[in-house]
Steps between C-alpha positions, in 0.01 A plus 500: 500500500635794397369892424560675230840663474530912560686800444692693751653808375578823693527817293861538674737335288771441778216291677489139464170341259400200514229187401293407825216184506410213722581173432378237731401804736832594531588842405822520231669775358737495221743737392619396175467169277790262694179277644416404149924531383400803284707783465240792597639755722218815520697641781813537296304759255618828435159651442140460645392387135729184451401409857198473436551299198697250666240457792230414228723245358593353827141546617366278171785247541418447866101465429624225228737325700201499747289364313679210375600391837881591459577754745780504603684368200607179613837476426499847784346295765813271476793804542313722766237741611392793419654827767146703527660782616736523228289312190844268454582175604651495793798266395563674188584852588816638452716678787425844270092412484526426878680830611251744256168307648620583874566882411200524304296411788661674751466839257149411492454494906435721734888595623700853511614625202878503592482110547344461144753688398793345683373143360449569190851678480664195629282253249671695215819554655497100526365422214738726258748245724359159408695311189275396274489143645396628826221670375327208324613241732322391876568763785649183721792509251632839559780438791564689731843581366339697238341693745723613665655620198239719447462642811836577539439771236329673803760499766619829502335506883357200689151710584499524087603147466214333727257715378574348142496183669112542709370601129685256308372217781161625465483432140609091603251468719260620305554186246561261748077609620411457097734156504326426825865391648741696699816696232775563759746593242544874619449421879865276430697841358734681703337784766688810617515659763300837514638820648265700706453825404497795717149734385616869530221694619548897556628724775215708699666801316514372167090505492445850493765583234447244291076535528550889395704410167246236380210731581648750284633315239283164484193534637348177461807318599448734860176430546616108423762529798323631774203238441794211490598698846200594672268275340713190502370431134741308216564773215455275184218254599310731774561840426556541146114335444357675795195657329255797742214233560781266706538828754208456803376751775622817363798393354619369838483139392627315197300144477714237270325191367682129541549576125641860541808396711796252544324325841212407300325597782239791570705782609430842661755762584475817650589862299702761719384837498810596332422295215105599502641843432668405201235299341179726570602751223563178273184275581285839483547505082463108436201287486444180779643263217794712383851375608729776754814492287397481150178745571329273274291154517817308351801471730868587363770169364605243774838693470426828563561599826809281399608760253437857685668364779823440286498818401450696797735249700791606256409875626481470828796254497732815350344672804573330742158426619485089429790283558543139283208266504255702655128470333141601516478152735757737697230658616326269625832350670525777715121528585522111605806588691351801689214310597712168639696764726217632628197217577774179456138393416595269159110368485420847500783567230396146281126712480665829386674343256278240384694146545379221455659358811736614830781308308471723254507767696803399699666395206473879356606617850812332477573632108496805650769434829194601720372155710798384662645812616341553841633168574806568379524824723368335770796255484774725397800449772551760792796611669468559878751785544556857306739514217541866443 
């Protein structure tokens, strides 16, 4: 028993189509024509049209096949089953089909856009890497030797190295879920050792100076740092898509969705008066759906407090109002800092700055040489007699 096979086609050409019908009330799906050892392959179509044209073929070559009792094609059912979330057989896909099918999916999910990035980065950066042999062979046969080789390309610092290294294992693991068996190959390379790094966040009388030049000079970028300061909120996923409708109670309030911020959680944060004063004449000119930075309803690039940063940075750098690796996230460095010094209250400080977790919190108090050093005052060596 069997129904009658249909069309599933999204106008998006970068999404998946597909033939869906029952058979023996069991729901299949197939992705191409490798259940009946045809060479269709919709998906691979360069424009809506030909897609379409290939799912009709496929479509009437499954309803045949159907009907004369021979799907699957038999000699299929003797070399393996069909992958349903990839439309291939599971046994027959090559280390390069394997690797694309995990970063497709995880570009299609719900995750941050720097970790799309950073995967599909290192799915290029490998694959430009893979001989030709590696690419159309199993992913089990790629040693680990070869591995390493490549990541070796990245070892120019060991927190550069095993970031390489997380992406590159992500990727594995990702086949070894399609292959339905564990792909340790990556998890056998060599690790390195990370070097903590030391977050610079500003002196008390850097603020003022440094607040005055941006507010003449970038405006937007100002009103950016003293909301990463005062309002604890991330410039480039928080701020920069802030739009009026997210500000509450007289613009005392700014309500985040779970969607609107890194926790993922609902988020509220309170606005200092000194910051109120800066956005009234701002909010005033904008309607509730506009966004604060752009003045419009779209936002500005991912990169653009990126950019006017560099270029007021090199500025103030000549000076003498930033030193080396201070940021906007400088900002909100020192405002964590100022706060630890005066509560020691880190639940208090994991709500202002919107961790998921204490360890998180305590893990940014330590980037920043600030949660150990009370003890380490408190056990600093004393001399009993006068020196002087």
């Amino acid at each position: 028993m069997f129904t009658k096979p249909t069309i599933v086609l999204n106008d998006d050409l970068t999404k998946r189509a597909y033939i869906t019908f029952y058979l023996n009330g069991k729901r299949i799906r197939e992705y191409n024509g490798n259940s009946l050892n045809l060479k269709l392959f919709p998906n691979h179509a360069l424009t809506l049209q030909a897609k379409k044209k290939i799912l009709e073929t496929l479509q009437f070559e499954l309803h045949k096949a159907l009907d004369a009792k021979e799907y699957p094609a038999e000699n299929l059912t003797k070399k393996g089953i069909i992958c349903e979330a990839t439309g291939f057989k599971q046994n027959e896909l090559t280390a390069i089909q394997l690797l694309f099918e995990v970063v497709r999916t995880k570009i299609r999910s719900d995750l941050s856009k720097t970790y799309k990035r950073d995967l599909k980065s290192i799915y290029r950066q490998f694959r430009d890497f893979m001989l030709p042999e590696e690419k159309n062979g199993l992913i089990t046969g790629i040693p680990t030797s070869r591995l390493d080789k490549f990541l070796a390309q990245f070892g120019s610092s060991g927190t550069y190295y095993m970031n390489k290294r997380r992406n590159l294992s992500i990727l594995f693991s990702g086949t070894g879920k399609i292959l339905d068996k564990p792909i340790k190959s990556v998890k056998q390379t060599s690790r390195r050792r990370s070097k903590a790094k030391l977050h610079k966040p500003y002196d008390k009388e850097q603020l003022r100076p440094i607040l005055d030049y941006l507010k003449q000079h970038y405006p937007k970028l100002h009103l950016c740092c003293l909301l990463t300061y005062g309002s604890w909120l991330r410039p480039h996923e928080e701020i920069r898509l802030l739009k009026v409708e997210n500000f509450k109670r007289g613009f005392t309030e700014v309500h985040l969705s779970g969607d609107e911020n890194k926790g993922g959680k609902v988020r509220v944060v309170y606005i200092p008066d000194y910051i109120q004063i800066e956005l009234e004449p701002i909010v005033s000119k904008l309607s509730r759906t506009d966004n604060i930075i752009s003045w419009r309803f779209k936002p500005y690039n991912d990169f653009y407090f990126n950019t006017q940063w560099s270029r007021a940075w090199k500025q103030m750098y000549k000076l003498n109002l930033v030193y080396e690796n201070q940021t906007i996230y400088s900002f909100r460095h020192t405002a964590a800092i100022d706060v630890y010094r005066r509560t020691k209250d880190v639940y208090l400080l994991q709500k202002l700055l919107g961790h998921s977790s204490i360890v998180v919190t305590l893990k940014y108090l330590r980037s920043l040489g600030e949660f150990n050093s009370d003890k380490l005052k408190e056990a600093a060596p004393t001399l009993d007699f006068d020196i002087s």
